[in-house]
Every structure is written in structure tokens, then in C-alpha cells.
C-alpha positions as CSV (number, residue, x, y, z in Angstrom):
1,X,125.8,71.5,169.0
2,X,126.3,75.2,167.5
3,X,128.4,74.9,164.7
4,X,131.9,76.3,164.7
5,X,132.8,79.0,161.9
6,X,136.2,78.6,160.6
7,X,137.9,81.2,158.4
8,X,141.4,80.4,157.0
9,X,144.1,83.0,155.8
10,X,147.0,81.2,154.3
11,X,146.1,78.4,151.9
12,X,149.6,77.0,151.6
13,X,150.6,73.0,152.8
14,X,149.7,73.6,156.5
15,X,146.5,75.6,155.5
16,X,145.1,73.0,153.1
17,X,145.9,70.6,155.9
18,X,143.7,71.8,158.2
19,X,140.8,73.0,155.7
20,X,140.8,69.1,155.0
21,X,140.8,68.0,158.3
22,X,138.2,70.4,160.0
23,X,135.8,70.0,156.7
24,X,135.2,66.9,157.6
25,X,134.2,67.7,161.6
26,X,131.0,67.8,163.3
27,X,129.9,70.9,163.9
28,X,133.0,72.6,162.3
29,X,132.3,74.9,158.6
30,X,135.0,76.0,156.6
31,X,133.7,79.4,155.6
32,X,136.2,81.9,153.9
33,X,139.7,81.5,152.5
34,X,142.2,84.1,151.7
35,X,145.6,83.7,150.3
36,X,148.1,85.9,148.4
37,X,147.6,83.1,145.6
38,X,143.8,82.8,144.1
39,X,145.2,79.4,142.6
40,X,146.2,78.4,146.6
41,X,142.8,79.8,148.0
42,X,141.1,77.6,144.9
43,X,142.6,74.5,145.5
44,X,141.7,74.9,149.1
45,X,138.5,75.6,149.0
46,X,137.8,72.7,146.8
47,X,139.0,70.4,149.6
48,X,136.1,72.0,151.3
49,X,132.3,71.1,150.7
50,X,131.8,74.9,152.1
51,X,134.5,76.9,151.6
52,X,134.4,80.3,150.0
53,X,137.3,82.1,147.9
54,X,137.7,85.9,149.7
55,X,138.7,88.7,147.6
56,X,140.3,90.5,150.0
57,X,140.1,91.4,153.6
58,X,137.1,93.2,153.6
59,X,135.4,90.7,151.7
60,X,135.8,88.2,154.9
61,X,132.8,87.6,157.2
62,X,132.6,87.6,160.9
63,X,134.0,83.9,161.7
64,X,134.6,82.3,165.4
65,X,137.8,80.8,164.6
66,X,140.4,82.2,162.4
67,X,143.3,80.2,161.3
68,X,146.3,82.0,160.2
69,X,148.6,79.5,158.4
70,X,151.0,82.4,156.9
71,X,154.7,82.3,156.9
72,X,156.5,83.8,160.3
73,X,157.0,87.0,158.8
74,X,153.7,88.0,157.9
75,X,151.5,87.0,160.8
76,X,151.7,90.2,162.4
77,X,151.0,92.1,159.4
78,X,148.3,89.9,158.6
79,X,146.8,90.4,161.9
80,X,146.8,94.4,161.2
81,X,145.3,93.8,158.2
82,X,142.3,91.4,160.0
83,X,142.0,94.2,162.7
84,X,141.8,97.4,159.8
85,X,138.8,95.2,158.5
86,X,136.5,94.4,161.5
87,X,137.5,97.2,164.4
88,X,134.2,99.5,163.0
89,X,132.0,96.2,162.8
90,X,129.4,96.0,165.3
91,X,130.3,93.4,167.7
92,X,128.2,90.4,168.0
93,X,127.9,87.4,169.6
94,X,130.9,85.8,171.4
95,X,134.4,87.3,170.7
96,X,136.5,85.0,168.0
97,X,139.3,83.0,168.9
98,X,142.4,83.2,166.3
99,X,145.4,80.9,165.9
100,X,148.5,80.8,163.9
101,X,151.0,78.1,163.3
102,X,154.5,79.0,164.0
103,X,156.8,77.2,166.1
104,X,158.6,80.5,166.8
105,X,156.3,83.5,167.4
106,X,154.2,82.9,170.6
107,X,150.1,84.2,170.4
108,X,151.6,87.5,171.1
109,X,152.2,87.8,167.5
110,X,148.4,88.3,167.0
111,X,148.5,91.5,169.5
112,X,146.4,94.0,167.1
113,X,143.1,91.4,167.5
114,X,143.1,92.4,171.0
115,X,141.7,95.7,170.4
116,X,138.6,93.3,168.8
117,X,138.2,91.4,172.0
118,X,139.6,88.1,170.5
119,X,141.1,85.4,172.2
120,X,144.8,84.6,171.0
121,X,146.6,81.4,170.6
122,X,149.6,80.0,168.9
123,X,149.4,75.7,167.5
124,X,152.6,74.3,166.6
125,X,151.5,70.7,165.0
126,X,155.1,69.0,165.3
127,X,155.4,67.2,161.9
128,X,155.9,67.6,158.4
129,X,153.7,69.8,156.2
130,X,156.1,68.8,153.2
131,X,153.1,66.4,151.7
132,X,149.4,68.0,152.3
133,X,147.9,64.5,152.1
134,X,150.8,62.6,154.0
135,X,150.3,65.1,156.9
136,X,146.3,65.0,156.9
137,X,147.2,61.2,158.0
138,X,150.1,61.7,160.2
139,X,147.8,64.3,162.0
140,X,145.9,61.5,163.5
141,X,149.0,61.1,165.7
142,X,150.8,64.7,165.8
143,X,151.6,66.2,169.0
144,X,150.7,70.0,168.8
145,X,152.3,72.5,170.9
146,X,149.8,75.3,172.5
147,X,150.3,78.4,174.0
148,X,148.5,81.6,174.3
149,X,145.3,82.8,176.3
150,X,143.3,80.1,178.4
151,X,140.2,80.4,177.0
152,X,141.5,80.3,173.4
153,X,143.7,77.3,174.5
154,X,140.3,75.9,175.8
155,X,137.9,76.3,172.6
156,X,140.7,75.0,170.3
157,X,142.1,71.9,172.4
158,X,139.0,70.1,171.9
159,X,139.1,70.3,168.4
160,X,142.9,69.2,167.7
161,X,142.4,66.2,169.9
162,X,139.2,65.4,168.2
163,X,141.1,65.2,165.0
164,X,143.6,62.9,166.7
165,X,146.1,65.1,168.0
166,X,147.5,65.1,171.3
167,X,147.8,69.1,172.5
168,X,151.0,70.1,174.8
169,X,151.5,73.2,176.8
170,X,154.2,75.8,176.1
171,X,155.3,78.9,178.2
172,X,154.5,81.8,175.8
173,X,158.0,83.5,177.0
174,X,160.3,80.1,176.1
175,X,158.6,80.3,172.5
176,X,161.9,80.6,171.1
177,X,163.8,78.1,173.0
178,X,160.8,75.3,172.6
179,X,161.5,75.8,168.7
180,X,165.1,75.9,169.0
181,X,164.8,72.2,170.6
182,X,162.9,71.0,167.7
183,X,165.2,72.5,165.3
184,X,168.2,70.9,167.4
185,X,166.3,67.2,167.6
186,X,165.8,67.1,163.8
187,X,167.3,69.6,161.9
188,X,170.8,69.4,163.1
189,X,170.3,66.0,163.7
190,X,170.3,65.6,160.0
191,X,173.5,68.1,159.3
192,X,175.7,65.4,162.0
193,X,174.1,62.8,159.4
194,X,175.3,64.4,156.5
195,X,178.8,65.0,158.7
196,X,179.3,61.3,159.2
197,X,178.8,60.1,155.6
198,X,181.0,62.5,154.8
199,X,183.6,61.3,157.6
200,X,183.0,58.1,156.0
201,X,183.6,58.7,152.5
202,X,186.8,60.4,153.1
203,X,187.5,57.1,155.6
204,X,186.9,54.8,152.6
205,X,183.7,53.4,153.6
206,X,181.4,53.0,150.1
207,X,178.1,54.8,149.8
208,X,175.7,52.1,149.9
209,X,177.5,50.6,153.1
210,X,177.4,54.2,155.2
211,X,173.8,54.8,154.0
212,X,173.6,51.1,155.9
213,X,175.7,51.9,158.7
214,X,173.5,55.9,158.8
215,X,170.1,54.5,158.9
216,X,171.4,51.2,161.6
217,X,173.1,53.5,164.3
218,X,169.9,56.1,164.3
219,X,167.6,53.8,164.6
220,X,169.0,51.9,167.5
221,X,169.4,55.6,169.1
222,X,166.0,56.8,168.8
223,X,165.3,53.3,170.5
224,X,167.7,53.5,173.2
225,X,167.2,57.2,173.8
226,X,163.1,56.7,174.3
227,X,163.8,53.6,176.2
228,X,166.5,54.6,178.6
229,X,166.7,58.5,178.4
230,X,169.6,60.5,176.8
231,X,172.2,59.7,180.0
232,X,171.7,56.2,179.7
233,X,171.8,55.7,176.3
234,X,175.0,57.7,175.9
235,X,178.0,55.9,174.9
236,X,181.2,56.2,172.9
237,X,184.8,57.9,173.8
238,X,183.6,60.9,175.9
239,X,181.3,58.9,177.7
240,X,183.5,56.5,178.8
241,X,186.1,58.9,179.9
242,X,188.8,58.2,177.4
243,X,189.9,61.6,176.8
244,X,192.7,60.3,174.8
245,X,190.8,58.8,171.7
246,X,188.8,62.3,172.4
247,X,191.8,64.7,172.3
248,X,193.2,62.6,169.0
249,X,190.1,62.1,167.3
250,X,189.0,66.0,167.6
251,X,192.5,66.7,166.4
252,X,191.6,64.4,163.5
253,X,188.1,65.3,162.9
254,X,189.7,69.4,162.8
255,X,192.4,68.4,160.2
256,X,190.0,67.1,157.7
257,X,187.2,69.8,158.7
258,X,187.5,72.6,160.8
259,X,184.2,73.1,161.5
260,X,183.4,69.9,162.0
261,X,186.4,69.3,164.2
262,X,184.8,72.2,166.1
263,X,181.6,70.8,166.8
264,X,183.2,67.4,167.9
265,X,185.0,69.1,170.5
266,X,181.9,70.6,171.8
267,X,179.7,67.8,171.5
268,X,182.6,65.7,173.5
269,X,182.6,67.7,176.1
270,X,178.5,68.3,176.7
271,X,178.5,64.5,176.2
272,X,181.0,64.2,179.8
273,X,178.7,66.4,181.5
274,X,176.0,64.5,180.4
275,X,177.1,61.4,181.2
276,X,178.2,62.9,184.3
277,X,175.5,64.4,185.4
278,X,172.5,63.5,183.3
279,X,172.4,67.3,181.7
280,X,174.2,69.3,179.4
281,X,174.0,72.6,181.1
């Protein structure tokens, strides 16, 4: 088996993740790291029996994969910086295949590599990066979004599902909207969280018994929701058609927040159409 060149830029949570998770693959080598921080690059390349420290840009070697675990904002500029470096190289070998990690920007993102023949793709491992070592475990079981050209798609689903992952398609041009829905499922999920305890407490209802109440009423969601789908599962006022207790408890809810009030009235009514009709739109 030829073995796999890997060089990381980005040696934050996600790209200490992966340097310990590829390390420790067959036929993968963790070659260079490069990172705004020589304390980040450091303490990734010790994860790695192989890994090198980079100076700079120009001090990185030819690789065949390149993982760029940046933040959003800097993966274009990063991938000007990659294409400055290697466009008066002589090309050799097979063309590299380069990936970078956000859940917003789609491959395209990577656009200057063209000019060097690379192959582009975008991973979007869909769990927390909060905990290096927690994720390196979790990872076993992570679904990863991918997008981006074929052939890069091809080389790199292989090795995410040989790390455990299971690999997803997305279209490149819904990028946006495919991150929006994970920012909907979890993130606002946890702001309606915070809303109810706050409901709660100004309803009376003591801390330690709505934390109760908080963690009883999700989980029996996320059971009913993956067992029955969102239309089945749905229940509760608008559901039911009682636009009464709707009407008066929106006009409730308002009083006491406005914004909240707000989003109960909107949430009421995609919960009718949903019911309804078994979508939202």
C-alpha cells in the first residue's frame, strides 16, 4: 500500500483531532504542520510519531493530502497562500487532494489550488470539537458531511470511514442551507431550552425541578422524533387545533417577552402546517 502524505494547516481542536486520528492509520504519515500558533503546531505534532513543525509556507513539502482545519474566514486566504508557495514547483506525481472543515463554505472555498491541479473537497464531521480527546472517541461514530470534486470525495471517503466515520453527500450549492439545519437542530434548540426555564422560573417552577422537567421532555422528543418522524411526534395546542389556548398563550408568552412571544407565534403556526401536512414549508 503507498503510503498517504498528510500535511495539516490549522493545529487548533479539529486539527489535533485529526493529526491523532490519521497518525495512528495504515498507510497514513502526518508530515508537516503549520499554524499561526508554534505552541498549537507543537502540541500537534507531538500527537504525531512523524509530524514536523513548518516555519512557514514555503518551508511545507509537497504532501498528497492537505487538511485545512482553519477558521471560516481564513480558508480562502490560506489557500492563496498554499498556491503562492507551490504554483513554480515542478509537478510531480499525482495532483494532491485538499480538504477543509467548515460546515458553511462548500470546496469552492479552495478555488486558487485549482490552478495546481488539485482535487477540492469540503468534510464537515458533525460533532463537537469542544474536547480534542472526547471528539477523537466520538469520531468512531461521527457522521461527516462531504462535498466537493468526485475524485477528492473518492480518495478521502475511504479514509473517514476507516476511522469509523460514516461519510454523507451534500450538494455543494445548498452548503449554506445544510449548515443552517444543523445550526437550527442544535443550536437554537438550546436557546428554546434556555426560553422554557426561563418561562418556568417566572411561572414559579424551582430550578432543580425545570432542569428535571428540561432534560425529561427532550429526551422523550429525540426518542419520539427518530422513532416516529417530526409529524408524528408532534403534539401540543397547535397540533391539536386548539387555536384558542394558541391565540391566549402567544398573547401570554408576548406579555412577558416579546421576542419570545414572537417566536411562539411562528413556531405555532409551522407546527399546524406540519401536523397538517407533514412539512413546514
Amino acid at each position: 500500500m503507498t503510503e498517504i502524505k498528510i500535511n495539516v494547516v490549522g493545529a487548533g481542536r479539529v486539527g489535533k483531532t485529526l493529526i491523532s486520528l490519521l497518525d495512528g492509520t495504515d498507510g497514513c504519515r502526518i508530515q508537516d504542520i503549520l499554524s499561526t500558533s508554534f505552541q498549537s503546531a507543537n502540541e500537534a505534532a507531538q500527537l504525531s510519531k512523524t509530524g514536523r513543525v513548518a516555519a512557514s509556507y514555503a518551508d511545507l513539502r509537497p504532501a498528497d493530502l492537505w487538511i485545512l482545519s482553519v477558521p471560516d474566514t481564513q480558508i480562502s486566504a490560506v489557500a492563496h497562500e498554499l498556491k503562492e508557495a507551490f504554483e513554480n514547483q515542478e509537478k510531480t506525481g499525482k495532483p494532491s487532494v485538499a480538504f477543509h472543515c467548515s460546515g458553511y463554505f462548500p470546496a469552492e472555498q479552495l478555488a486558487p489550488l485549482r490552478s495546481l491541479s488539485w482535487s477540492l473537497a469540503s468534510v464537515h464531521p458533525v460533532l463537537s470539537f469542544a474536547d480534542p480527546q472526547a471528539a477523537a472517541a466520538q469520531f468512531k461514530e461521527a457522521l461527516c458531511g462531504l462535498e466537493g470534486d468526485e475524485d477528492a470525495a473518492a480518495f478521502i471517503q475511504p479514509l473517514l470511514e476507516g476511522l469509523g466515520a460514516t461519510c454523507f453527500p451534500i450538494r455543494s450549492e445548498s452548503k449554506s442551507l445544510y449548515h443552517a439545519a444543523a445550526v437550527i437542530s442544535n443550536n437554537f434548540a438550546v436557546v428554546l431550552q434556555a426560553i422554557a426555564r426561563e418561562a418556568w422560573a417566572e411561572a414559579g417552577v424551582p430550578d432543580e425541578t425545570a432542569r428535571k422537567l428540561n432534560a425529561g421532555l427532550l429526551s422523550s422528543t429525540v426518542e419520539n422524533v427518530d422513532l416516529l418522524g417530526p409529524q408524528s411526534a408532534l403534539t401540543g395546542p397547535a397540533a391539536r387545533g386548539d387555536s384558542e389556548v394558541v391565540a391566549q398563550q402567544g398573547a401570554d408568552v408576548a406579555a412577558w417577552h416579546r421576542d419570545a412571544g414572537e417566536i411562539y407565534k411562528q413556531m405555532s403556526l409551522l407546527a399546524q402546517k406540519l401536523k397538517a401536512t407533514g412539512f413546514t414549508k
